[in-house]
C-alpha positions as CSV (number, residue, x, y, z in Angstrom):
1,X,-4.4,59.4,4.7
2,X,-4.3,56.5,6.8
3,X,-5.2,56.6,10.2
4,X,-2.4,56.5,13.1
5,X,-3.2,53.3,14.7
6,X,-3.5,51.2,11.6
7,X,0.0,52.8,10.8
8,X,1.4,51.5,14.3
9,X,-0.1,48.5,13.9
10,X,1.4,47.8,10.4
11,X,5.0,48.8,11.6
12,X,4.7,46.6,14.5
13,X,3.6,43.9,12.5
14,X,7.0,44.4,9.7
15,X,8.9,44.8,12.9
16,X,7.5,41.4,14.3
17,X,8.2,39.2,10.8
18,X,11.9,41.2,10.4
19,X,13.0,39.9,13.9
20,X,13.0,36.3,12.5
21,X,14.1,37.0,9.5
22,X,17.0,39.0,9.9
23,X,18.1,36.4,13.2
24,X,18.3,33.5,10.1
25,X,20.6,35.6,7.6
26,X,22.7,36.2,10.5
27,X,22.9,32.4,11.3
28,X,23.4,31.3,8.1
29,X,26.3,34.0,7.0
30,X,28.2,32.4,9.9
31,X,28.4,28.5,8.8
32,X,30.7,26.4,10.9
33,X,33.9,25.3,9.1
34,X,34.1,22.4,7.1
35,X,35.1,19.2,9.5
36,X,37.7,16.5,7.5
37,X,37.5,12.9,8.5
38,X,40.6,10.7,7.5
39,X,41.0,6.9,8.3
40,X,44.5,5.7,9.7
41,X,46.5,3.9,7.8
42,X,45.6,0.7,9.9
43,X,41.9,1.4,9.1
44,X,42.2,1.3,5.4
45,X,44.3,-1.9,5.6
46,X,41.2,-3.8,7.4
47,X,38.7,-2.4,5.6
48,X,41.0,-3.6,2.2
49,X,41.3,-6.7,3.8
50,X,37.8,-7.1,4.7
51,X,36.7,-6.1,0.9
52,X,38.8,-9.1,-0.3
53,X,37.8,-11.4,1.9
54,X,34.3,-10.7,0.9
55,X,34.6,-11.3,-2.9
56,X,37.0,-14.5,-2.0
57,X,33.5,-16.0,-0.4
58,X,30.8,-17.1,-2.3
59,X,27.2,-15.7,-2.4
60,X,25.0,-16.9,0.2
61,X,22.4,-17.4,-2.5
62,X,24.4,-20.3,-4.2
63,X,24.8,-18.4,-7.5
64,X,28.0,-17.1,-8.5
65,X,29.7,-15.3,-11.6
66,X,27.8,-14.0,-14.0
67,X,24.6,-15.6,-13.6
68,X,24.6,-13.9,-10.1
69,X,24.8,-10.3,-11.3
70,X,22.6,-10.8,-14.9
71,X,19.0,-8.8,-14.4
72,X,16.2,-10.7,-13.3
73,X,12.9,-10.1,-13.6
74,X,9.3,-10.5,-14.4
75,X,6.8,-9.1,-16.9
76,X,2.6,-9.7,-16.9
77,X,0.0,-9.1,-18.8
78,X,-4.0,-9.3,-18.4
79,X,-6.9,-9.2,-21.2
80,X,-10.1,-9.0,-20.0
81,X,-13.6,-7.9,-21.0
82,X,-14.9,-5.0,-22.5
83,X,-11.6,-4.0,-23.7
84,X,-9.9,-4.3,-20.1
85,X,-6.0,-4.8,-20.8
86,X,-2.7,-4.2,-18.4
87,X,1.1,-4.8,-19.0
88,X,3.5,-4.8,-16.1
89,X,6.7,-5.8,-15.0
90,X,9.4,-5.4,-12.9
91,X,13.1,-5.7,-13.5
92,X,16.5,-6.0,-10.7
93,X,19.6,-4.6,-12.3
94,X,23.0,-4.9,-10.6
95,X,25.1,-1.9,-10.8
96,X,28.9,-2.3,-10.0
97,X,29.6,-5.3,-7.6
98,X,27.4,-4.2,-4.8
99,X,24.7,-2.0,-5.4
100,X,21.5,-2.6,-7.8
101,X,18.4,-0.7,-9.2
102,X,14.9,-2.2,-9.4
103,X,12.5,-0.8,-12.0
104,X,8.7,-1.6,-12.9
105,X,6.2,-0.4,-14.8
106,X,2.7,-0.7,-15.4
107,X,0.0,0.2,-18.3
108,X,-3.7,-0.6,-17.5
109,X,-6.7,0.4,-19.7
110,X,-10.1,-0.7,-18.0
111,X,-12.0,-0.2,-21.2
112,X,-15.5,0.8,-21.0
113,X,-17.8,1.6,-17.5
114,X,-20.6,-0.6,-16.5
């Protein structure tokens, strides 16, 4: 049988962690409603206008076409003593007309301690 005060004290204590709990399901069963935002017609005109002027101009880089959006990149490798050897690189890929990726890589072996 446990004794009385160390029953109190362990009630108060569930009580104490419920309160919080209980307060957050109740908040999150009541979510706001979902807000829609629409451009006006006028909006989507400029903003179509404004995409096509964009391509019309040329890249501020001086490429242009294909060569523009082809992957660039680099690629390295190091030999060294004791069986020391690395390979990296890194590569930019253009995805779609405006956005890109930019992977890299990297394998190193250090061969043996001194």
């Amino acid at each position: 049988m446990s004794h009385p005060v160390f029953t109190r004290l362990a009630l108060g204590g569930a009580l104490l962690l419920a309160g919080p709990l209980l307060a957050a399901a109740a908040q999150a069963a009541d979510p706001a409603p979902p807000t829609t935002y629409q451009l006006t017609p006028a909006q989507k005109a400029e903003l179509a206008a404004a995409s096509d002027k964009k391509k019309a101009e040329p890249p501020a880089d001086g490429l242009s076409g294909a060569r523009h959006r082809a992957v660039h990149g680099e690629v390295g490798a190091m030999i060294g003593t004791g069986g020391a050897r690395s390979l990296f690189g890194t590569a930019a890929i253009p995805i779609g007309e405006d956005g890109g990726a930019i992977l890299s890589f990297e394998n190193s072996r250090f061969g043996t301690i001194r």
